[in-house]
N, C-alpha and C positions, 0 to 999 in steps of 0.2 A: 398328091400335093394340093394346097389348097391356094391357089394364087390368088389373094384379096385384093380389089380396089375401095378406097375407102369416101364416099361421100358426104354431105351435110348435109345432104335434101335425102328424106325419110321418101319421098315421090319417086328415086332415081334406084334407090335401093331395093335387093330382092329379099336382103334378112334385114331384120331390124335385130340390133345386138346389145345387148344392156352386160355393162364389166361390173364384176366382185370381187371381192379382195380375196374373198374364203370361197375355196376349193369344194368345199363341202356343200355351197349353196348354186354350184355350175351345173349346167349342163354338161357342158365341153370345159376341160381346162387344153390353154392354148402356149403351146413355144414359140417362140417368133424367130423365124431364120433370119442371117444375116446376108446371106446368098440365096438366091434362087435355088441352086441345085442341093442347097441343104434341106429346103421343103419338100420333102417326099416320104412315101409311107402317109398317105390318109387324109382326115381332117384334122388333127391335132399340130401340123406344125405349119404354119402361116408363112410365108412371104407376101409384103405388103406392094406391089406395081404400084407405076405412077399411070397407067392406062388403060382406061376401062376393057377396052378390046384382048388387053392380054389374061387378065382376071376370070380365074372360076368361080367366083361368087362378088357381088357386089354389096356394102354390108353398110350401113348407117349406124354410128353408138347414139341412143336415146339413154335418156337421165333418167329413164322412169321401169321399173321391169314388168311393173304390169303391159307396156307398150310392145315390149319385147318381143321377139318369134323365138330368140336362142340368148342366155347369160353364161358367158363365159369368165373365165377366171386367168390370168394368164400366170405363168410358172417358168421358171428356171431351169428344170431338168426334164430330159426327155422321158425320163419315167415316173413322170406326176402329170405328162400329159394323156391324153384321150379322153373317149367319152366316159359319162357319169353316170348319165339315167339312158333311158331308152327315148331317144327321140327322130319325129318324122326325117330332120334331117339330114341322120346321120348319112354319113355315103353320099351325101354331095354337094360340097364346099369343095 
């Protein structure tokens, strides 16, 4: 499960996260739970905390993708999510 906290300071953050619309330009495409205990199984389904301390990953959205460490795409169905390409981070969000 990936418990996200989401900040506006790129300083506080450990990924920097750049969004796309097309699935085909992702890293990661991402679900968003609506529950807690729906996020489970991996990096691909997100629940977003309100508290840093409960979050597995701390993430910042930059406008820019060169800036980025991970672009994700997010999606609708559980099976258009996961990863895309091979990357460093997979296995720990």
């Amino acid at each position: 499960m990936a418990s996200i906290f989401v900040t506006d300071r790129e300083s506080r953050a450990e990924i920097l996260v750049f969004q796309t619309d097309r699935e085909n330009k992702a890293d990661l495409c991402v679900l968003m739970a609506d529950r807690e205990s729906k996020a489970k199984g991996g990096d691909a389904v997100w629940f977003v905390v309100d508290r840093e301390s409960r979050a597995t990953s701390k993430i910042c959205y930059v406008e820019r993708e060169n800036k980025a460490n991970l672009t994700i795409c997010f999606v609708e169905r559980e099976s258009h999510s996961g990863w895309k390409t091979s990357h460093e981070l997979r296995g720990q969000l």
